[in-house]
C-alpha positions as CSV (number, residue, x, y, z in Angstrom):
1,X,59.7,18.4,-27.5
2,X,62.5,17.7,-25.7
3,X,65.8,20.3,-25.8
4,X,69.2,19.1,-27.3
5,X,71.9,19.0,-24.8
6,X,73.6,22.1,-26.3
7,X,70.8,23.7,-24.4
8,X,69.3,25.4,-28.0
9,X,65.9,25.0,-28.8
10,X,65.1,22.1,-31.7
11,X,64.3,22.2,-34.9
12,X,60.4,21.3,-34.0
13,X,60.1,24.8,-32.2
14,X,60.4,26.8,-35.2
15,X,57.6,24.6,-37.0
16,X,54.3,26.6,-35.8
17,X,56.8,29.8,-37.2
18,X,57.8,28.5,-39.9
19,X,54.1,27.0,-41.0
20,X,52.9,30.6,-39.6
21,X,55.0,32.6,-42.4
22,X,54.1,29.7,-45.3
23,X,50.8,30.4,-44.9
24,X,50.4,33.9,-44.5
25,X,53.5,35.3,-47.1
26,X,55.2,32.5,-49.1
27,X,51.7,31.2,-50.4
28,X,50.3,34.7,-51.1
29,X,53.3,36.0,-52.5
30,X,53.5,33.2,-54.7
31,X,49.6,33.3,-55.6
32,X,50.9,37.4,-56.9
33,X,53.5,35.8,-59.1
34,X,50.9,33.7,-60.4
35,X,48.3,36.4,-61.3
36,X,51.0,38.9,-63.0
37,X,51.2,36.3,-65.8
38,X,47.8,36.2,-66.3
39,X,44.5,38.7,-67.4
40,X,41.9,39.3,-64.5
41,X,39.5,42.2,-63.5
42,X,38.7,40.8,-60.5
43,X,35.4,38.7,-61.8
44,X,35.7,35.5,-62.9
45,X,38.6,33.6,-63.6
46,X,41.9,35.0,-64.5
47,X,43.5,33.7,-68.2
48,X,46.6,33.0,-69.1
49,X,48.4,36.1,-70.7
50,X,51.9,35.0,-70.9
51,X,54.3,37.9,-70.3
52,X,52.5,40.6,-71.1
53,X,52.0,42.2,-68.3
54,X,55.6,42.6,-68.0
55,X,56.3,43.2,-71.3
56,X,53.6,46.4,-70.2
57,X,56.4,47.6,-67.5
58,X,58.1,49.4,-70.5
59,X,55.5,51.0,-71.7
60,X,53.9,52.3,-68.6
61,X,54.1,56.5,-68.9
62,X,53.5,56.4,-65.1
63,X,55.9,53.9,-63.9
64,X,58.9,56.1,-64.3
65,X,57.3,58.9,-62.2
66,X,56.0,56.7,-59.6
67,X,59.1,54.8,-58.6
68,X,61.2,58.3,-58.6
69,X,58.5,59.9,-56.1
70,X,58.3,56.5,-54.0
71,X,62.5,56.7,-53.9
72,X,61.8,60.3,-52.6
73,X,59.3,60.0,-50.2
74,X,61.6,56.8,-48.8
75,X,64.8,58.8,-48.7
76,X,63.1,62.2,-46.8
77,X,61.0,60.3,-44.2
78,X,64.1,58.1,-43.5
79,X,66.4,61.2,-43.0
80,X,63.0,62.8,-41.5
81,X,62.7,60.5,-38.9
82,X,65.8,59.0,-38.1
83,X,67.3,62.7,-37.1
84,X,63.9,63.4,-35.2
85,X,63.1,59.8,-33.4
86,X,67.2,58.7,-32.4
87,X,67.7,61.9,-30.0
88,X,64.4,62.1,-29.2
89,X,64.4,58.5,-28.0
90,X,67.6,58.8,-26.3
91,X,66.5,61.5,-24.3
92,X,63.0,59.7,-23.1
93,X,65.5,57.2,-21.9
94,X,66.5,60.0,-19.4
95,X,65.0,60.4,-16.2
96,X,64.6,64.5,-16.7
97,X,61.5,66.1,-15.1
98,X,58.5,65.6,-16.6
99,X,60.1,63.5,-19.0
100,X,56.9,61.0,-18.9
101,X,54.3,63.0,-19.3
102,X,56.1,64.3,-22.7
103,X,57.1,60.8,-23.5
104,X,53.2,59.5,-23.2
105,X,52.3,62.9,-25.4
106,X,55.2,62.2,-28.0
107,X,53.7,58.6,-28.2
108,X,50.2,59.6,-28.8
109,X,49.9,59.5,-32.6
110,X,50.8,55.5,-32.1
111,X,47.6,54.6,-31.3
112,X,45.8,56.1,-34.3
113,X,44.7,54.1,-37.3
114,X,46.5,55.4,-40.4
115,X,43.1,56.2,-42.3
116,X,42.4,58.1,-38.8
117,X,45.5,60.1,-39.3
118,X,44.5,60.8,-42.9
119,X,40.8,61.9,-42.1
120,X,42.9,64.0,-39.4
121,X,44.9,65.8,-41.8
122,X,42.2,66.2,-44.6
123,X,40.4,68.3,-42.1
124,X,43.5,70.5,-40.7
125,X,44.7,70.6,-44.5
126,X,41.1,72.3,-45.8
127,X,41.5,75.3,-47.2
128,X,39.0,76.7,-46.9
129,X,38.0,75.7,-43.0
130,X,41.2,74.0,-41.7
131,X,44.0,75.4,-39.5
132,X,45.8,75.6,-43.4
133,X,43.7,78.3,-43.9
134,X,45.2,80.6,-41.0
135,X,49.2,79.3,-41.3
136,X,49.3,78.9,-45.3
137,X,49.9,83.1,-45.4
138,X,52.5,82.6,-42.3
139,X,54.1,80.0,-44.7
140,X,53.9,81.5,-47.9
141,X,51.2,79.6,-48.9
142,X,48.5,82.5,-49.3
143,X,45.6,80.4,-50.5
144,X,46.7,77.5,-47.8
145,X,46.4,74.5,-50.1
146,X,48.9,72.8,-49.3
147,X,47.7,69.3,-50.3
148,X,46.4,70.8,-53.9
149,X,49.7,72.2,-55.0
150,X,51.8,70.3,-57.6
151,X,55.1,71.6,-55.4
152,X,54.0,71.0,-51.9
153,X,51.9,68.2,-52.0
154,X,54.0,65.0,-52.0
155,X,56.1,67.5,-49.2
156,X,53.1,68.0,-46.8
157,X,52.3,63.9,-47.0
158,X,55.9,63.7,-45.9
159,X,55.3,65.3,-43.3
160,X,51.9,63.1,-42.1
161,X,53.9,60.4,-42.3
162,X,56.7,61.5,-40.2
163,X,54.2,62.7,-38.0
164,X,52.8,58.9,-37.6
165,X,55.6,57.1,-37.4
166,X,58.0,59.4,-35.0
167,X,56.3,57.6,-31.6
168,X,57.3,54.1,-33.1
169,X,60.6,54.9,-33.6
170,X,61.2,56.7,-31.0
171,X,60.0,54.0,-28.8
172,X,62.5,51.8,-30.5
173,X,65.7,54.6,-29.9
174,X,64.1,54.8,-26.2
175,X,64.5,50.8,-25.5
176,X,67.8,50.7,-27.4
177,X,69.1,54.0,-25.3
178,X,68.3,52.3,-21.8
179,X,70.8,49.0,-22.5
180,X,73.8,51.0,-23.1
181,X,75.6,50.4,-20.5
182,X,76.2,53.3,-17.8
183,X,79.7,52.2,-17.5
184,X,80.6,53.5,-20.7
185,X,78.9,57.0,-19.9
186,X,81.3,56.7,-16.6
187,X,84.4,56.3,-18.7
188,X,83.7,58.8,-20.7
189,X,83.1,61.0,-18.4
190,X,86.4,60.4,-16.4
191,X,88.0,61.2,-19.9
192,X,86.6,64.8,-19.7
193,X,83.4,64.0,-22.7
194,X,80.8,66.6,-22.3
195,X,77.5,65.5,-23.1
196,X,77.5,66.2,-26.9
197,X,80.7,64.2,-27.2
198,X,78.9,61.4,-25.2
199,X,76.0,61.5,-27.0
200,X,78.5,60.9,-30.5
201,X,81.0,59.0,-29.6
202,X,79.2,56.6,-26.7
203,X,75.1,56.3,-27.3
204,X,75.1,56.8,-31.5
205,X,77.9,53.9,-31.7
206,X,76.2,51.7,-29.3
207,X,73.0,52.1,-31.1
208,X,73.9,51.1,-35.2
209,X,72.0,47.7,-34.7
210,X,69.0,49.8,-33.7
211,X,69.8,52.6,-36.4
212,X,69.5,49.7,-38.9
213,X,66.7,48.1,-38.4
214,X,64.8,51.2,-38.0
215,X,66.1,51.9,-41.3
216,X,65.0,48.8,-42.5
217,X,61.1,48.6,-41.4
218,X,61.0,52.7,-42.4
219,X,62.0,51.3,-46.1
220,X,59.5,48.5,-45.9
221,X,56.9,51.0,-44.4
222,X,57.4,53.5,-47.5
223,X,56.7,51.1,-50.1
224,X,53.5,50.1,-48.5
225,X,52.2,53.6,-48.0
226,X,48.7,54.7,-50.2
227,X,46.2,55.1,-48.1
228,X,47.1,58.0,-46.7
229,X,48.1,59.6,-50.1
230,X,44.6,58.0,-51.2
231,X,43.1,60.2,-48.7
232,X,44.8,63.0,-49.0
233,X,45.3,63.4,-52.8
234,X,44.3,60.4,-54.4
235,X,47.5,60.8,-56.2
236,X,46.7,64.4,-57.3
237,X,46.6,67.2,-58.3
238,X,47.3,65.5,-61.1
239,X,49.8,62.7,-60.8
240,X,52.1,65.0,-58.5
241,X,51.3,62.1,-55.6
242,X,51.2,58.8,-57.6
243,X,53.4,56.9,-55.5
244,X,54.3,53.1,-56.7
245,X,52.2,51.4,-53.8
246,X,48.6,54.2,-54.9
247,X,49.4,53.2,-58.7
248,X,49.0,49.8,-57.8
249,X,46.2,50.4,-55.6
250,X,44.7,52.4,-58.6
251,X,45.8,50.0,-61.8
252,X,43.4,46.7,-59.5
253,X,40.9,48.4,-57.9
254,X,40.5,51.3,-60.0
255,X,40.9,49.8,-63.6
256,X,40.0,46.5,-62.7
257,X,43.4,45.5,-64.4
258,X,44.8,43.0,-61.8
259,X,47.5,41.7,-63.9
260,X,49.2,44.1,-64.0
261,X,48.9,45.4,-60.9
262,X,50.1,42.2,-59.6
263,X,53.1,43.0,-61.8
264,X,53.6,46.3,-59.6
265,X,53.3,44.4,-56.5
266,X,55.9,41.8,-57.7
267,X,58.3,45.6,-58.4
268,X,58.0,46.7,-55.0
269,X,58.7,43.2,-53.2
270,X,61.7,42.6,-55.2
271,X,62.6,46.6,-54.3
272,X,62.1,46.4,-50.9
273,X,63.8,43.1,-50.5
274,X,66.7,44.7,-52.7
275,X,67.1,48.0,-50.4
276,X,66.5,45.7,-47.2
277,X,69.3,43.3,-47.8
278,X,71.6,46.3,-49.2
279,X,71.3,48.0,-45.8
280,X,71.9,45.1,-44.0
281,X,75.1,44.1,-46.2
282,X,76.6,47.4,-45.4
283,X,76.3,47.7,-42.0
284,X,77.1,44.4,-41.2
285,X,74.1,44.0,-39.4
286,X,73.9,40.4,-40.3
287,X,76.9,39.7,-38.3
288,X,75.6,40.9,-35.0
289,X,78.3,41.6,-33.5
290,X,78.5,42.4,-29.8
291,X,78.9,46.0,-28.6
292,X,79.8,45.3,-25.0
293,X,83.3,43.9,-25.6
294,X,85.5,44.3,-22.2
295,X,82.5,44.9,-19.7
């Protein structure tokens, strides 16, 4: 393929990309469309219902519940980790001492499966035999079950997941935090900024892009999580943990009722694509503007 004399790449590079994506999302996104107009249990062939699986949306006693607790858990673990992961990241950019042996034990949780993380937590959270067992009276928690209270449940799985996901983010911040450029940190600190000012009015600015699309995959991320609430609670006690993505999970593989679960699938695309565009409208993301102006 040769390269236009621009010097940008053809049209003919993005093909294996573009064919890549088609087969892997457009086609199975649209085969999901497909199925939510239609009655299958997951034997057999599916048959043609029509609309009513979405007429079903407004009759669904869960649906409220689910989308208000999937809202909440996306809004804490967003505040969660963005206040943990962008200072954290900025200062494993550093070159402090010991600053890489912390870094490689911040980082650690990154290379666990999620269902290991779960199985993880499902044994410190017993409690009965778990480490719950000893800090639930430190906490208030006297009986230590965290994961089987109607209040603290949906909190503690916030929690896991912040746990998780910190490294990646952090990782992100830490890349992001080692571009700025060290002429700016000069000037500033020829205007008389301490570090704090620094840190506000040089590294946060200099790092929106990367506050965005952190923001963006940690939106994503949220509407996909189940497993770990399907390990931990299995939605319970109760329906206290139901998030969107579990009563999904649970409405097709549960209740054999994959119209309609296809249905909640076709809800949380068109949410996240919503929030996702929303956040990058805002910020401007989409403009990509340069930062370094003047250097």
């Amino acid at each position: 393929m040769r390269t236009p004399a621009s010097g940008r790449p053809g049209a003919l590079w993005a093909v294996p990309a573009l064919l890549y994506f088609a087969l892997f999302a457009v086609v199975p996104m649209a085969l999901v469309v497909v199925l939510s107009f239609c009655s299958w249990s997951g034997l057999g062939s599916p048959s043609w219902a029509g609309t009513a699986n979405w007429a079903r949306l407004t009759h669904d006693p869960q649906l409220g519940q689910s989308l208000r607790l999937t809202l909440l858990l996306t809004a804490v673990t967003w505040a969660a980790q963005t206040l943990i992961c962008l200072p954290l990241g900025v200062w494993c950019a550093g070159h402090q001492r010991g600053r890489a042996v912390l870094s490689t034990l911040f980082f650690l949780p990154l290379l666990m499966s999620t269902a290991a993380v779960a199985l993880l937590f499902a044994a410190l959270l017993d409690p009965n035999f778990g480490l719950a067992h000893t800090v639930g009276p430190w906490l208030g928690v006297g009986d230590g079950n965290f994961i089987g209270s109607p209040r603290l449940a949906l909190w503690t799985i916030m929690a896991v997941i912040t746990w998780q996901f910190v490294p990646f983010h952090t990782l992100l911040y830490q890349a992001a935090a080692r571009q700025v450029p060290a002429q700016l940190y000069e000037a500033a600190t020829i205007d008389g900024a301490g570090r704090w000012r620094q840190f506000f009015s040089v590294t946060v600015p200099q790092l929106r892009d990367t506050v965005v699309t952190s923001t963006v995959l940690i939106l994503v991320g949220s509407l996909t999580y189940f497993d770990i609430v399907l390990i931990l609670t299995n939605g319970g006690p109760g329906t206290a943990t139901r998030i969107l993505p579990l009563h999904m999970y649970l409405t097709g593989f549960s209740s054999f009722d994959m119209g309609y679960a296809s249905v909640l699938a076709v809800l949380l695309l068109v949410t996240g694509t919503t929030l996702s565009l929303v956040v990058v409208r805002v910020t401007g993301f989409g403009r990509m503007t340069s930062r370094r102006e003047g250097l």
